[in-house]
C-alpha positions in Angstrom: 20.2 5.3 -6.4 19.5 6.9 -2.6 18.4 4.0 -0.1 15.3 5.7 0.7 14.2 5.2 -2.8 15.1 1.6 -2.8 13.2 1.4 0.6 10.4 3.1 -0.7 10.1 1.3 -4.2 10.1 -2.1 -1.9 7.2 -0.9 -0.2 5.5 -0.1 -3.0 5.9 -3.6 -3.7 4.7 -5.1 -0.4 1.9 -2.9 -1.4 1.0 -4.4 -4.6 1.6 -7.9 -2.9 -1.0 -6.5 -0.3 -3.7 -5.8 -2.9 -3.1 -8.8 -4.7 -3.2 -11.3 -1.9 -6.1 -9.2 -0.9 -8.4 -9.5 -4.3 -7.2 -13.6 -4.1 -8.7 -13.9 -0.8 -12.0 -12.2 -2.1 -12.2 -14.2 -5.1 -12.2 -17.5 -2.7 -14.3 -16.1 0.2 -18.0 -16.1 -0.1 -19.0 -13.0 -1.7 -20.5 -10.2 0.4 -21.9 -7.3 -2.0 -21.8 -4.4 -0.1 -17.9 -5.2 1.7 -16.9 -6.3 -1.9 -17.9 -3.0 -3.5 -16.2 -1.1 -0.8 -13.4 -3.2 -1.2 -12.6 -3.0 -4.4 -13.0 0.7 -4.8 -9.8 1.4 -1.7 -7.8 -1.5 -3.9 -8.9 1.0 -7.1 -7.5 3.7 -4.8 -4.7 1.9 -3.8 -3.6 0.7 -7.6 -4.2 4.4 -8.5 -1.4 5.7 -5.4 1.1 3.1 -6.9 1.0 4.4 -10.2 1.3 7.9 -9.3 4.3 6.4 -7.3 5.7 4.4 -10.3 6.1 7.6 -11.8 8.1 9.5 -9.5 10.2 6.4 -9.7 10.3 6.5 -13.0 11.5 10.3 -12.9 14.0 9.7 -10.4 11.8 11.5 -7.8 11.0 8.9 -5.4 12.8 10.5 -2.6 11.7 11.2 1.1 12.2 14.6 0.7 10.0 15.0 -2.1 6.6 16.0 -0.4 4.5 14.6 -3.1 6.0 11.6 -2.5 5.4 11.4 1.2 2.0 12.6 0.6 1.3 9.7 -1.3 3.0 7.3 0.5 0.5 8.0 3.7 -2.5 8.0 1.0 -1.7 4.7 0.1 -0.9 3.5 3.9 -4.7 5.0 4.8 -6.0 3.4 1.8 -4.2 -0.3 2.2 -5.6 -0.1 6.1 -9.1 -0.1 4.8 -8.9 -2.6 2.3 -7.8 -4.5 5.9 -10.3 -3.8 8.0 -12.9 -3.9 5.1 -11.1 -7.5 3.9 -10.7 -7.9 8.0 -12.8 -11.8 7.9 -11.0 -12.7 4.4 -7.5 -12.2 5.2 -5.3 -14.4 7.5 -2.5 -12.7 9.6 0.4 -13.2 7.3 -1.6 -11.0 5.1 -2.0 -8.7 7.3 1.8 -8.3 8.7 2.5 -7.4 5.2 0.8 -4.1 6.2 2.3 -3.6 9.4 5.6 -3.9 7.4 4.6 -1.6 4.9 3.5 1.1 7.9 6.3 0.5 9.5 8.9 0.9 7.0 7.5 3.8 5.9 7.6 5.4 9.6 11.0 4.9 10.0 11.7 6.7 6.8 9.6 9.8 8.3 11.8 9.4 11.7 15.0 8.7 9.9 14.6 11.8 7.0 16.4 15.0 8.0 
């Protein structure tokens, strides 16, 4: 298996550790119906990117190179930084370093990829 796809399939992870820690914040924060509803639907968005990511996996495809792939990947990073901002007065920072990882990672597989 390439590293990249190991990298990759960890930040899909982190991701799915995101959303989670995300939709446990919500349940214990005061609800807000309009932030919620918004909320919800980029985690919706978000679950959706993973599974279309699970699949490359699945077909050995999760690879840098592999366009779709990288497409994805930045859908999902756009997606997981609104569920922050939108989530931005539920979340605490270690939350939210998850996300920086997530970007990061992912950056220095774009840098890295030749």
């Amino acid at each position: 298996m390439a590293e990249d796809t190991l990298t990759l399939y960890e930040l899909m992870f982190k991701a799915e550790q995101f959303c989670s820690r995300v939709e446990a914040a919500m349940a214990d924060a005061p609800p807000d119906l309009e932030e919620d509803e918004e909320l919800r639907l980029k985690i919706g968005q978000c679950h959706n990117l993973l599974a279309e990511l699970q699949k490359a996996y699945n077909d050995d495809e999760l690879l840098i190179r592999n366009c779709s792939v990288r497409a994805n990947f930045r859908y999902l990073i756009v997606s997981l930084l609104w569920v922050a901002f939108r989530a931005r007065r539920k979340i605490d920072f270690r939350v939210f370093r998850l996300l920086v990882m997530i970007e990061s990672g992912f950056t220095y597989l774009l840098i890295t990829h030749h």
